[in-house]
GULUMLO-233398 format. One line per 2 residues: their letters; for each residue x, y, z of N, C-alpha, C. Coordinates in pm, 1 decimal, always signed. Example, Ala and Ser with C-alpha at 12.3 -4.5 7.8 and 13.67 -1.06 7.14 Angstrom:
BEGIN
AS> +1319.0,-569.0,+780.0,+1230.0,-450.0,+780.0,+1320.0,-330.0,+780.0  +1285.0,-225.0,+708.0,+1367.0,-106.0,+714.0,+1290.0,+3.0,+787.0;
//
This chain:
BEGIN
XX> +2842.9,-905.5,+1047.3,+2730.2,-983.4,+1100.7,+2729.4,-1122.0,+1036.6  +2740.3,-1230.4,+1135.7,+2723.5,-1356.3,+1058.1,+2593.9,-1377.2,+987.4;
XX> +2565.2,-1481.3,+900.1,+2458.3,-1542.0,+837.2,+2339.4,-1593.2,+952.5  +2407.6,-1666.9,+1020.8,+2251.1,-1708.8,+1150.7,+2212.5,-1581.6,+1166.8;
XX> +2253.8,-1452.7,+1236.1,+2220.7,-1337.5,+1276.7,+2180.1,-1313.6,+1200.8  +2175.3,-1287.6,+1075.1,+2049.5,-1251.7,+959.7,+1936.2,-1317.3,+922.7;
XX> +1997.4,-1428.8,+943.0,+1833.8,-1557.2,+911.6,+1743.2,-1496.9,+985.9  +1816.8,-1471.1,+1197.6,+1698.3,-1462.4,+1310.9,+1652.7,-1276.8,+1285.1;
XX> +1712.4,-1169.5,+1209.8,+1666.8,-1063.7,+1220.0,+1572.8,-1058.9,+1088.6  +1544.5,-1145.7,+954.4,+1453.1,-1160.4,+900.0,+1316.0,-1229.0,+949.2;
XX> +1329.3,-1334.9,+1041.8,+1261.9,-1440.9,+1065.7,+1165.8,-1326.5,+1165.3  +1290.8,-1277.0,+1267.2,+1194.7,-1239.1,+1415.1,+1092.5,-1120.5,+1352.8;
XX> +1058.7,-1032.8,+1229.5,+998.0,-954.3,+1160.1,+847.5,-930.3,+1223.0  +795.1,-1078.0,+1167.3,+636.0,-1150.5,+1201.9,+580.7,-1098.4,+1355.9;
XX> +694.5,-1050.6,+1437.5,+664.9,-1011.3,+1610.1,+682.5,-853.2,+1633.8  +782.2,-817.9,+1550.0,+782.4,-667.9,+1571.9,+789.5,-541.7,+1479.7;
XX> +897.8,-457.3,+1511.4,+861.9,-355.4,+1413.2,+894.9,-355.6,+1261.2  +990.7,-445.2,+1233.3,+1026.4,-461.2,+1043.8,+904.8,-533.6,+1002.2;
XX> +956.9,-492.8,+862.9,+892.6,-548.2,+748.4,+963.8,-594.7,+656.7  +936.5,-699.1,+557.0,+1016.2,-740.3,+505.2,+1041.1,-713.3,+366.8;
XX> +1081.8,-661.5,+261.8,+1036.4,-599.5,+128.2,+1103.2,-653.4,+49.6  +1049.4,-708.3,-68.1,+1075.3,-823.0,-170.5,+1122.3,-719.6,-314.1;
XX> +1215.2,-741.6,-366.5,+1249.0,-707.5,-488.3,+1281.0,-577.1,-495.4  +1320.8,-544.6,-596.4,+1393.0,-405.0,-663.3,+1292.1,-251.5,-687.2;
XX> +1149.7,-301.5,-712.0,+1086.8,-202.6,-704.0,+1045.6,-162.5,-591.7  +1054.2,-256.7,-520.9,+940.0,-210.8,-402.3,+1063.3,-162.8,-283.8;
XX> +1207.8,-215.7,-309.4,+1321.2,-131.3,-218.3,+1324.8,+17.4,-297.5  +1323.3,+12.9,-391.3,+1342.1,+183.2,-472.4,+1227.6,+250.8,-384.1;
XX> +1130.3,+232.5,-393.5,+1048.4,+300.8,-374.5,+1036.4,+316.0,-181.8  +1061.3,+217.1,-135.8,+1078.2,+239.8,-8.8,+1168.8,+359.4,+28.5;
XX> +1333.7,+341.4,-78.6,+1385.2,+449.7,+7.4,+1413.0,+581.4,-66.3  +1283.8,+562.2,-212.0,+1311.1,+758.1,-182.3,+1180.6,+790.2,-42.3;
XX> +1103.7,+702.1,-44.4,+1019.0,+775.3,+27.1,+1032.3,+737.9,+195.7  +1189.0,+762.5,+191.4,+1238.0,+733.4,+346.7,+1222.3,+624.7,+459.6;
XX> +1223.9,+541.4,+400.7,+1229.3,+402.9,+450.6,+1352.7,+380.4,+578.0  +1340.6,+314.4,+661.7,+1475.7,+303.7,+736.8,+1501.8,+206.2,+733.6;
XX> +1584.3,+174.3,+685.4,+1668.4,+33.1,+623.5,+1753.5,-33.8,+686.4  +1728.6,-163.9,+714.9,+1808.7,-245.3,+823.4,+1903.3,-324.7,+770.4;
XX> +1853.0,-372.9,+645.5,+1919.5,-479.2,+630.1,+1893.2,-491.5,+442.4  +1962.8,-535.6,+324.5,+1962.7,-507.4,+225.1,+2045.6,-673.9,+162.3;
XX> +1940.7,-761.6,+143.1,+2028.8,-899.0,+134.7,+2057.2,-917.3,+11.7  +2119.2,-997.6,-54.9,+2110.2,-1059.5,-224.2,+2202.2,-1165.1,-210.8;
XX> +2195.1,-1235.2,-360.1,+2326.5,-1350.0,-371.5,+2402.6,-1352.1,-450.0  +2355.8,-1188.0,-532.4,+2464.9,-1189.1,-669.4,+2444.7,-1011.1,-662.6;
XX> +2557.7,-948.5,-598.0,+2555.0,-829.8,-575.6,+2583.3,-756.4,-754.9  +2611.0,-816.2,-786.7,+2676.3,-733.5,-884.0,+2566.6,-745.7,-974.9;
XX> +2459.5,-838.7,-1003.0,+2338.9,-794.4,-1054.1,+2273.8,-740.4,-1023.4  +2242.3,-749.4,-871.6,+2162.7,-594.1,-831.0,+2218.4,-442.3,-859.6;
XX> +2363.2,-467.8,-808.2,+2416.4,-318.7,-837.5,+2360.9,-275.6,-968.0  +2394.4,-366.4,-1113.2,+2339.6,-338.0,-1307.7,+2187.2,-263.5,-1236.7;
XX> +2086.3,-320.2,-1170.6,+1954.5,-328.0,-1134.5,+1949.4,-185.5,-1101.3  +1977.4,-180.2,-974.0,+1970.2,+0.3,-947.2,+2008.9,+67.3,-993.8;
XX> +2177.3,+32.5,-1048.8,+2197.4,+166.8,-1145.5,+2096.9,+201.7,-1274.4  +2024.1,+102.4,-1311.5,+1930.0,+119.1,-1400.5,+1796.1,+190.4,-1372.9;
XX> +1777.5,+155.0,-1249.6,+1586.0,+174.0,-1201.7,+1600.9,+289.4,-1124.6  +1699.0,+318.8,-1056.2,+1708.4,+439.9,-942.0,+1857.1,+453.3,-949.7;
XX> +1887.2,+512.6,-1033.9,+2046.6,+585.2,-1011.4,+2020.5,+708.0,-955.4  +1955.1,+782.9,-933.1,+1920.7,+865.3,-803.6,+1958.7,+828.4,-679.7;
XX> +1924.9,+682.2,-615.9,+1974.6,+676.1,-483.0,+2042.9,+501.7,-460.5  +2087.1,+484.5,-601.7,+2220.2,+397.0,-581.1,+2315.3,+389.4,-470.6;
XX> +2389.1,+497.3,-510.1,+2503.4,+476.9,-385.5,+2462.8,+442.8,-271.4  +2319.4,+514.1,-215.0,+2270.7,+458.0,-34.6,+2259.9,+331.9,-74.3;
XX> +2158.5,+280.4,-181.4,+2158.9,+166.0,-134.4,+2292.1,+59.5,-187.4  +2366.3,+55.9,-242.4,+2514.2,+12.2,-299.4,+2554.4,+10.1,-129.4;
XX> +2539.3,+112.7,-66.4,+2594.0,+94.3,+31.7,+2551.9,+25.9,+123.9  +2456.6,-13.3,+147.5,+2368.0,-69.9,+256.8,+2351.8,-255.9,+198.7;
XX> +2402.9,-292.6,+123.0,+2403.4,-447.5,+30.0,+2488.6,-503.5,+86.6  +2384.0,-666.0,+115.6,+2539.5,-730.5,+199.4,+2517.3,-886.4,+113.0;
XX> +2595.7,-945.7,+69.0,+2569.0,-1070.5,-34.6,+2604.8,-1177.7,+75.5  +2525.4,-1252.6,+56.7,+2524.9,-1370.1,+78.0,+2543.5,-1474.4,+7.5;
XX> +2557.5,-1639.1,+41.5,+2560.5,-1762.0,-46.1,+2355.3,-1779.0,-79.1  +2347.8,-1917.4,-126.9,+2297.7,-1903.5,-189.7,+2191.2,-1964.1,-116.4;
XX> +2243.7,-2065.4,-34.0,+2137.2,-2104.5,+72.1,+2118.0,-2030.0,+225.2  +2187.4,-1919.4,+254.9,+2148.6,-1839.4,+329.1,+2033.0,-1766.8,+286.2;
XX> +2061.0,-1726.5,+165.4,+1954.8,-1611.9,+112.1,+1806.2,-1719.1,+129.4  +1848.2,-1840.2,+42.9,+1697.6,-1908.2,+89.5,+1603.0,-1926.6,+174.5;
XX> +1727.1,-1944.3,+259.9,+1636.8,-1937.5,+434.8,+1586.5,-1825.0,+458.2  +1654.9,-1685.4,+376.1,+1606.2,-1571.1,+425.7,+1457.2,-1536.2,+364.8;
XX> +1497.2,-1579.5,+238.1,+1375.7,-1553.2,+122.0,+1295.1,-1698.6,+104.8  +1217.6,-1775.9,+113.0,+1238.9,-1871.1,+49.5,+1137.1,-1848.8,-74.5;
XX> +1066.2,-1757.0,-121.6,+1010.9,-1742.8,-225.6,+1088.9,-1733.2,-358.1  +1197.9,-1665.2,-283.5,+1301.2,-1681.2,-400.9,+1267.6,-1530.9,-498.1;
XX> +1246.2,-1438.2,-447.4,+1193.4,-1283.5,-598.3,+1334.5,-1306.0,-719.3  +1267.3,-1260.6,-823.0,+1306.8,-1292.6,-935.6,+1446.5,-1181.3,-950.3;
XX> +1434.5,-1083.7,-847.8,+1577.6,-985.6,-881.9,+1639.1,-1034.1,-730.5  +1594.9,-1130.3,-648.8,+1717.7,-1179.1,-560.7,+1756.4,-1082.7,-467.0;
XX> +1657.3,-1006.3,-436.1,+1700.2,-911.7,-378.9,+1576.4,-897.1,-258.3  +1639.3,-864.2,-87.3,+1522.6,-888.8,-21.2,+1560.7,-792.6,+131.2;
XX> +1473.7,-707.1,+149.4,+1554.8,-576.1,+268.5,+1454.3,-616.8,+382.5  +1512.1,-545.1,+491.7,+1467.4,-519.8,+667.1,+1472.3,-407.1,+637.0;
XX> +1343.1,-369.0,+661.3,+1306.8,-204.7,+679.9,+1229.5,-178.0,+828.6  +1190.5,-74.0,+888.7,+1125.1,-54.5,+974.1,+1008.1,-20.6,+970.7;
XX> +852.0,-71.6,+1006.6,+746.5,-12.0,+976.2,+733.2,+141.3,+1037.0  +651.8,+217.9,+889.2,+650.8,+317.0,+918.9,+501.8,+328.8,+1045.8;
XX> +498.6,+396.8,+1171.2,+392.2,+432.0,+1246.9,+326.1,+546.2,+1183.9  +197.8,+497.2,+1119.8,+111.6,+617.9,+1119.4,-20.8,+619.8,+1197.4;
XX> -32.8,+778.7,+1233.9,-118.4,+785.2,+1271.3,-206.2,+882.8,+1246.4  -373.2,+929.3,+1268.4,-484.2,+956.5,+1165.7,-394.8,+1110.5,+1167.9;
XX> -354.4,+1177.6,+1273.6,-306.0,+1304.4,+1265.5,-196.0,+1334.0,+1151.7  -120.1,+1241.3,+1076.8,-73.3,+1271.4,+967.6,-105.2,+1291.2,+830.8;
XX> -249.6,+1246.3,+847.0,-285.2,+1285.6,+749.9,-323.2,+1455.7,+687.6  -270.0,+1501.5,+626.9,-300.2,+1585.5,+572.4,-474.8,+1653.8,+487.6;
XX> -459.8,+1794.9,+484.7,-607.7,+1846.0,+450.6,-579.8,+1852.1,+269.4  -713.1,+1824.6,+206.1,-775.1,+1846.7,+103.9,-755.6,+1781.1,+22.4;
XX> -692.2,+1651.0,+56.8,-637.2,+1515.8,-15.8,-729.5,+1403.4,+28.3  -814.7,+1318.1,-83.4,-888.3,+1206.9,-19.6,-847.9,+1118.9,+56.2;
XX> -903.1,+1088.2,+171.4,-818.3,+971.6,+237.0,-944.2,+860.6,+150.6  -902.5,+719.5,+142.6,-923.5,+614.4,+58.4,-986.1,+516.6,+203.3;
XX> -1098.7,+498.7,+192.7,-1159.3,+379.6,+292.0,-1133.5,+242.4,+251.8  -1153.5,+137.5,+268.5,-1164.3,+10.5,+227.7,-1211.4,-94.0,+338.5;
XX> -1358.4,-89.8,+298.8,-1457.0,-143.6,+425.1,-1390.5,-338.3,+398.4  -1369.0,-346.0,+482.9,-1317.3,-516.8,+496.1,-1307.4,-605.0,+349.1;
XX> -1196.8,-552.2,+339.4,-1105.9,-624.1,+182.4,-1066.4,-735.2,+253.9  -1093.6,-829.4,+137.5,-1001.3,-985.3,+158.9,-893.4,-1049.5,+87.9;
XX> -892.4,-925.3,+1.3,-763.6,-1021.9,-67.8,-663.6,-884.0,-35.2  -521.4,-943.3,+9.4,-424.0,-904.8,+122.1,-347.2,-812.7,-61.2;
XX> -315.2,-868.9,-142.8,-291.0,-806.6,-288.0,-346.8,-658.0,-348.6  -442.8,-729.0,-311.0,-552.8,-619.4,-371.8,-525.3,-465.7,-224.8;
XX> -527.7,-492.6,-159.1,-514.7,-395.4,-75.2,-366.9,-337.4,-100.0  -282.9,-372.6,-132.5,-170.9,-315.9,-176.6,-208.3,-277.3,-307.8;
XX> -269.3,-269.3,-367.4,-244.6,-275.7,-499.9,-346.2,-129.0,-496.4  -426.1,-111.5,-374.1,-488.2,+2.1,-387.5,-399.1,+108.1,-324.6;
XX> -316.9,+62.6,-279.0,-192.8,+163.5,-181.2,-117.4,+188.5,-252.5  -81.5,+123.7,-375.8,-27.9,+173.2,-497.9,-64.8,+274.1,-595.7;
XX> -178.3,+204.0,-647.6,-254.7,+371.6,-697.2,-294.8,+439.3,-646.4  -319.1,+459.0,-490.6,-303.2,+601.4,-392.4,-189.8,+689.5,-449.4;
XX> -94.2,+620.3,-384.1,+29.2,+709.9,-428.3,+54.3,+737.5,-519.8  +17.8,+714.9,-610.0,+57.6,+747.5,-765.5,-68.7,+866.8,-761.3;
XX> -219.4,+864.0,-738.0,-300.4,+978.1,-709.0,-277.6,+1059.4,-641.4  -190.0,+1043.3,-560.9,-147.1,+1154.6,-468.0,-266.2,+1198.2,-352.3;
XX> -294.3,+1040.5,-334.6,-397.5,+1041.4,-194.2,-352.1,+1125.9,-68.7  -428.6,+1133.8,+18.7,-371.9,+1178.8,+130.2,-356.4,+1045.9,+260.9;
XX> -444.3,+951.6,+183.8,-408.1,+833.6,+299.2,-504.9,+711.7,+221.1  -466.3,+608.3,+277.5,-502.0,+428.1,+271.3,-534.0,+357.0,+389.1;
XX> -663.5,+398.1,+467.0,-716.3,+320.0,+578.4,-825.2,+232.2,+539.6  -746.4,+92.3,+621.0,-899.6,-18.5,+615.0,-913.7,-50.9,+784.9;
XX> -970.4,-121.6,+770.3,-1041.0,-224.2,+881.6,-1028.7,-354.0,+831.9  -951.3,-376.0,+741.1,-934.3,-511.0,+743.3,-860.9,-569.0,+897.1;
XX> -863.3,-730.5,+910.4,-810.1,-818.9,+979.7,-657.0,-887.3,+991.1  -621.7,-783.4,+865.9,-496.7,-828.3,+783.7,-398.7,-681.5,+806.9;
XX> -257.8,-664.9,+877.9,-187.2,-511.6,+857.7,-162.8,-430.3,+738.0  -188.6,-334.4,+722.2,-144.1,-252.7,+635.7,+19.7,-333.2,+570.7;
XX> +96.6,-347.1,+653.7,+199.4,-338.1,+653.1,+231.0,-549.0,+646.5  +159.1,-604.7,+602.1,+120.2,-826.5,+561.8,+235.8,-824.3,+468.4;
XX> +349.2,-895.6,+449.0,+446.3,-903.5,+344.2,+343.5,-903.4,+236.5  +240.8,-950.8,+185.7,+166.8,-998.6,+65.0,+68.2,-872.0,+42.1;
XX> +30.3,-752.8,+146.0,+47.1,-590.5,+112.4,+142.2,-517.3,+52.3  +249.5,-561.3,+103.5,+343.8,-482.1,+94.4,+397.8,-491.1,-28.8;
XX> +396.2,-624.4,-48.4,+454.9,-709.5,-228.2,+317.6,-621.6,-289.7  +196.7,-637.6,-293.7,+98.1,-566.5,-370.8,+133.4,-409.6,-381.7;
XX> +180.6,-339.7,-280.5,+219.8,-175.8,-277.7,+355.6,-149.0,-347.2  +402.3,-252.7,-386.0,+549.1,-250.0,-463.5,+623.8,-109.4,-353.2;
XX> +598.6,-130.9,-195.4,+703.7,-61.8,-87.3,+635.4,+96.4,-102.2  +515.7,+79.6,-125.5,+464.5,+232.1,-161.5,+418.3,+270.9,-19.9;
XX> +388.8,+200.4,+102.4,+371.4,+212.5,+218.6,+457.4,+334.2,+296.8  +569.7,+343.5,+276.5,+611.1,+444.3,+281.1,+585.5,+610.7,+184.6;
XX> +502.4,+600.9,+87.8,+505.0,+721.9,+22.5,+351.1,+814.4,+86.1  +260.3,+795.8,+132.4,+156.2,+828.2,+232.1,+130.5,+726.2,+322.2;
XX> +23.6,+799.0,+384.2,+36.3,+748.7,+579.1,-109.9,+633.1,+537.1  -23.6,+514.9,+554.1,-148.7,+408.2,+557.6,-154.9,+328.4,+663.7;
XX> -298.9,+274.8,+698.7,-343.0,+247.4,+864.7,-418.8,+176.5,+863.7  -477.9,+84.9,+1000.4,-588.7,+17.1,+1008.1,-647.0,+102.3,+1127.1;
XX> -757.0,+95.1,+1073.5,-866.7,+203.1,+1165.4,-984.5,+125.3,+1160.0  -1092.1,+186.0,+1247.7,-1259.6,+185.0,+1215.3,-1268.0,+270.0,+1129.4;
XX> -1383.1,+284.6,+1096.3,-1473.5,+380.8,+1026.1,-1489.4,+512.1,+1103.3  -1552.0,+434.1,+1199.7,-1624.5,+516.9,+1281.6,-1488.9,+590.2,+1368.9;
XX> -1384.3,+586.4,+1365.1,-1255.7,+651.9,+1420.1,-1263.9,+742.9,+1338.3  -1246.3,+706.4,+1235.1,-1220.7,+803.3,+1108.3,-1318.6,+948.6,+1090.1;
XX> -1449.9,+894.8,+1093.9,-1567.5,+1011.0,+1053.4,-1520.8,+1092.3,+1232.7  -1525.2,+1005.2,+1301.7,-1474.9,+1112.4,+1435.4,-1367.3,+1193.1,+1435.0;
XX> -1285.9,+1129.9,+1392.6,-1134.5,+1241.4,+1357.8,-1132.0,+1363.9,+1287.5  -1227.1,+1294.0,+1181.3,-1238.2,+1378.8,+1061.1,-1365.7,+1440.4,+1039.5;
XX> -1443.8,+1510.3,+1175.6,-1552.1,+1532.8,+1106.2,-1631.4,+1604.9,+1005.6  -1557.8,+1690.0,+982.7,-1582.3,+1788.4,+801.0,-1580.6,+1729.4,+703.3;
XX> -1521.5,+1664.7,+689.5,-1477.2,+1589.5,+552.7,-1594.9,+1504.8,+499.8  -1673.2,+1499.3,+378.4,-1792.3,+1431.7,+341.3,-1756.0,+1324.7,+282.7;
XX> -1857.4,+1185.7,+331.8,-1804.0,+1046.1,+311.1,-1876.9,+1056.1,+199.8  -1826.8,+971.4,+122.8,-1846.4,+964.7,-28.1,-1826.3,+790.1,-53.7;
XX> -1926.4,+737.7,-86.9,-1941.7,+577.3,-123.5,-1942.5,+508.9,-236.8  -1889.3,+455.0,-262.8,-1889.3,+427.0,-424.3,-1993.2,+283.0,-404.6;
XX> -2060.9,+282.1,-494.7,-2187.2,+141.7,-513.2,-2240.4,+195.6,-637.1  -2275.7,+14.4,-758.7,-2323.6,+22.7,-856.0,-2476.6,+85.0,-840.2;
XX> -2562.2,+133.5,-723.0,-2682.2,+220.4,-736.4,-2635.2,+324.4,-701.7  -2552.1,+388.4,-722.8,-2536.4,+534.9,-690.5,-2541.7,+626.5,-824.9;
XX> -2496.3,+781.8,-790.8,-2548.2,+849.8,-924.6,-2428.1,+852.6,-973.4  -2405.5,+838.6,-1105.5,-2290.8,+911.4,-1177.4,-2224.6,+984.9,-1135.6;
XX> -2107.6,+953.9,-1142.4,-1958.8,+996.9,-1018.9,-1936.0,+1106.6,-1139.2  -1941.6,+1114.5,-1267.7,-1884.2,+1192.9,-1338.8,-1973.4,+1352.9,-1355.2;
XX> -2100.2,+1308.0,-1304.8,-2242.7,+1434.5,-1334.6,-2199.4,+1497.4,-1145.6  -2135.7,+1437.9,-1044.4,-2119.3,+1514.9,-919.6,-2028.3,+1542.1,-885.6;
XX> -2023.5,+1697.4,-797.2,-1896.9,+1787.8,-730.7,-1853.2,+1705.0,-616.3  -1724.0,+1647.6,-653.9,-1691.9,+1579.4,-506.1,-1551.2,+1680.3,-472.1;
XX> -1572.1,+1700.6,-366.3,-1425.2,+1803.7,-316.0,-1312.3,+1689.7,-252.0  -1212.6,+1749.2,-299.0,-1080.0,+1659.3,-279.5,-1085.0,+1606.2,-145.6;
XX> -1145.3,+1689.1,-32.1,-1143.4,+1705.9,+128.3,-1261.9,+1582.8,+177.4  -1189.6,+1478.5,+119.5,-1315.1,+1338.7,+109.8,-1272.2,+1229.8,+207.7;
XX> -1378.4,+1177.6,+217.6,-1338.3,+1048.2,+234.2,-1393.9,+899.8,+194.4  -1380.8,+873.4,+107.6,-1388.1,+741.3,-41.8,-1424.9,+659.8,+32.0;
XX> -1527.2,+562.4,+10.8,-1592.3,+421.9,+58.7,-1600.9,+315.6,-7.3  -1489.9,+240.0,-11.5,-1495.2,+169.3,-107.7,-1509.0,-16.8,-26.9;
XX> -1635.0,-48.6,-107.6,-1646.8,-217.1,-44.4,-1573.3,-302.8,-109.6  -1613.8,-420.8,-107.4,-1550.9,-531.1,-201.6,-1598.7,-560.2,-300.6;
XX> -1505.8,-633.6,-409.6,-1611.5,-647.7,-502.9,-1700.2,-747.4,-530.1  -1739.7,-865.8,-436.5,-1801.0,-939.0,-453.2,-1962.0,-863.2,-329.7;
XX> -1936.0,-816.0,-253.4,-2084.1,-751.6,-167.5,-2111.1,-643.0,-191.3  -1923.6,-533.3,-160.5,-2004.1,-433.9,-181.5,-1982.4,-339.2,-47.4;
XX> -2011.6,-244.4,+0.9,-2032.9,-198.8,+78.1,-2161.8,-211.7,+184.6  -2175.2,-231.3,+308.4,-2273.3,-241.7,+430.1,-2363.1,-153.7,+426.5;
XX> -2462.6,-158.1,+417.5,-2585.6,-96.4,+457.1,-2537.3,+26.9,+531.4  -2517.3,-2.5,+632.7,-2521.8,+105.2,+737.0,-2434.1,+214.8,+707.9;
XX> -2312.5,+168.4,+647.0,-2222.7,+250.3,+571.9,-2294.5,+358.2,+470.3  -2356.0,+303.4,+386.1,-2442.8,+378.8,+295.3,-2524.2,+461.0,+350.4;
XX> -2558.9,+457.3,+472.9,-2691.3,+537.1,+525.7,-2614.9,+671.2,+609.8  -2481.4,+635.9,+604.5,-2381.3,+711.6,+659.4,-2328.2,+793.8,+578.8;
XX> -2321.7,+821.2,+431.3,-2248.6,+862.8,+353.3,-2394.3,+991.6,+316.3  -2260.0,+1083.2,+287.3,-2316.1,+1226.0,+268.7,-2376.1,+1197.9,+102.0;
XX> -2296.6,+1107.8,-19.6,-2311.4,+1099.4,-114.9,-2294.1,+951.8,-164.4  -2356.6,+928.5,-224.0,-2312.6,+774.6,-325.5,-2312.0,+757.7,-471.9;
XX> -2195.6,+746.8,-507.5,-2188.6,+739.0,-648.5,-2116.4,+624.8,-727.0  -2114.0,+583.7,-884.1,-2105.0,+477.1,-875.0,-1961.3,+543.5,-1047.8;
XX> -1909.3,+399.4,-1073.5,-1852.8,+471.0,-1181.4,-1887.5,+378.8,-1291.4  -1961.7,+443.7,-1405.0,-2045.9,+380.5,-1532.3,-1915.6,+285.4,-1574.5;
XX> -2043.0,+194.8,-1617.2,-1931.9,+81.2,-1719.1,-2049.8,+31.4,-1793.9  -1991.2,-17.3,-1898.1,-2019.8,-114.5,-2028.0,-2178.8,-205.2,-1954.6;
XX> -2198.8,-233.9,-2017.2,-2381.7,-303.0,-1990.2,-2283.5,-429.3,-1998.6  -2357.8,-497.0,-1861.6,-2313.9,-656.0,-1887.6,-2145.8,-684.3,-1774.7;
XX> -2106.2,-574.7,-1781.5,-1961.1,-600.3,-1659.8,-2038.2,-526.5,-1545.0  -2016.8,-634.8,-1489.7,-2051.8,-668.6,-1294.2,-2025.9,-582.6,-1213.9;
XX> -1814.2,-579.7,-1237.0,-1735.8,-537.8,-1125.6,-1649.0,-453.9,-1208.2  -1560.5,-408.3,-1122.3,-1390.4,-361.4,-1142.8,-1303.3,-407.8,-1063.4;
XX> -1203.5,-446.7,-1065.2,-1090.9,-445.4,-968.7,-1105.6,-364.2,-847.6  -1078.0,-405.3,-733.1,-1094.7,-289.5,-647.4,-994.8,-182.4,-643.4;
XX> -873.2,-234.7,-693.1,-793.8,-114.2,-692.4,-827.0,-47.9,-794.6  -863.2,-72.8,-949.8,-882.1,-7.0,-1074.9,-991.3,+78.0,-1041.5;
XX> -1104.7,+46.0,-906.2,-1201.4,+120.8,-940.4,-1186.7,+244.1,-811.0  -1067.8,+246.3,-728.0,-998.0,+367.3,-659.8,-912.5,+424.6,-730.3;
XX> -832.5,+363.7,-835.4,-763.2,+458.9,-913.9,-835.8,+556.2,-1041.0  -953.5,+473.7,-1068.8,-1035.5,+547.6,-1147.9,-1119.1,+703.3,-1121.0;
XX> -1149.9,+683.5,-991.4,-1208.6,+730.5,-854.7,-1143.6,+851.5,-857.3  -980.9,+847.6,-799.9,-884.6,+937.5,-760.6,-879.3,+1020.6,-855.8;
XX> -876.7,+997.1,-983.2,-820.6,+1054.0,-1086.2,-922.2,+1177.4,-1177.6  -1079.9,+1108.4,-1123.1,-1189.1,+1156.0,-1225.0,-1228.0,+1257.1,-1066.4;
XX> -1143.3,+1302.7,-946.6,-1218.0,+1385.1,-859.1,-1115.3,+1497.5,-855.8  -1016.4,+1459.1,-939.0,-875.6,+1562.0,-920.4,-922.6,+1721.7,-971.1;
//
């Protein structure tokens, strides 16, 4: 495959089904958790090869095999951010949909997040909690290069989506919504069953009214007198971990 033909199968991404995945962690992690891999660029193969054999010698050889080097201003055009391990793949977005989600695992809400980071960064400590899913309603895809850089390629390890709310409580109607807000009761004094579904706002508002009037429970997670907020991802990974 020539170099133009790679520039236009990175570029054309923004219109259809790839995604584009930046660096060494976030390709590891794409392809144990079955990623379909199009394309695997760099400009100094033989430092990536040191790279994987280090971080994932588990599934080296696929990707050893799937590496195609380029010069140095191809890669630019491809990358122009330039990631610090030089390394930059065509994967295929994964399609999920609410039916993959699995029973007795929290699925993770996120009522209209704005920072595109932070929403990866909560799709990160999903998977590491061993969520059963990562749906927002944001305006922004699951699947925004600047998600995906925040999920370090964790998009592939559970089924994450943009939904309503109100899709969701319909899909799911057993499952008790559970809201996290600084007036709620102590998350640590209540029985929350794994078979949830987490409400988590932003951290500058908060969660919607109406949301709250919707939730079977609201609870909040104690902190220090005098701190405001948490991270929004720190305060879903905190979440995940204290309902296990």
């Amino acid at each position: 495959m020539n170099n133009t033909q790679l520039i236009h199968d990175f570029q054309k991404n923004k219109q259809d089904k790839y995604v584009i995945i930046e660096g060494v962690q976030a390709l590891k992690h794409a392809v144990r958790f079955g990623a379909e891999i199009e394309h695997i660029i760099t400009c100094d193969i033989s430092e990536l090869n040191k790279l994987v054999d280090e971080l994932a010698p588990d599934i080296s050889p696929m990707i050893s095999s799937k590496i195609l080097e380029v010069d140095d201003g191809t890669f630019q055009k491809i990358s122009p951010k330039n990631h610090r391990t030089r390394v930059v793949t065509l994967a295929k977005k994964q399609n999920y949909l609410l039916n993959a989600i699995v029973k007795n695992k929290p699925i993770v809400f996120l009522e209209d997040p704005k920072d595109l980071e932070n929403i990866g960064a909560v799709i990160r400590a999903s998977a590491a909690a061993d969520a059963g899913a990562v749906i927002t309603d944001a305006q922004a895809s699951v699947w925004h290069p600047a998600v995906v850089r925040g999920g370090a390629g964790l998009q592939y390890a559970l089924p994450v989506l943009n939904s309503t709310l109100t899709e969701v409580i319909n899909y799911f109607p057993k499952r008790k919504i559970i809201s996290l807000d600084p007036e709620g009761e102590d998350i640590t004094n209540e029985n929350i069953e794994n078979d949830c579904i987490l409400i988590f706002g932003t951290e500058r508002h908060g969660i919607k009214p109406e949301t709250l009037k919707k939730s079977d429970k609201v609870v909040r997670l104690s902190m220090k007198p005098g701190v405001s907020s948490l991270n929004l991802a720190t305060s879903v990974s905190a979440t995940l971990y204290l309902i296990k």
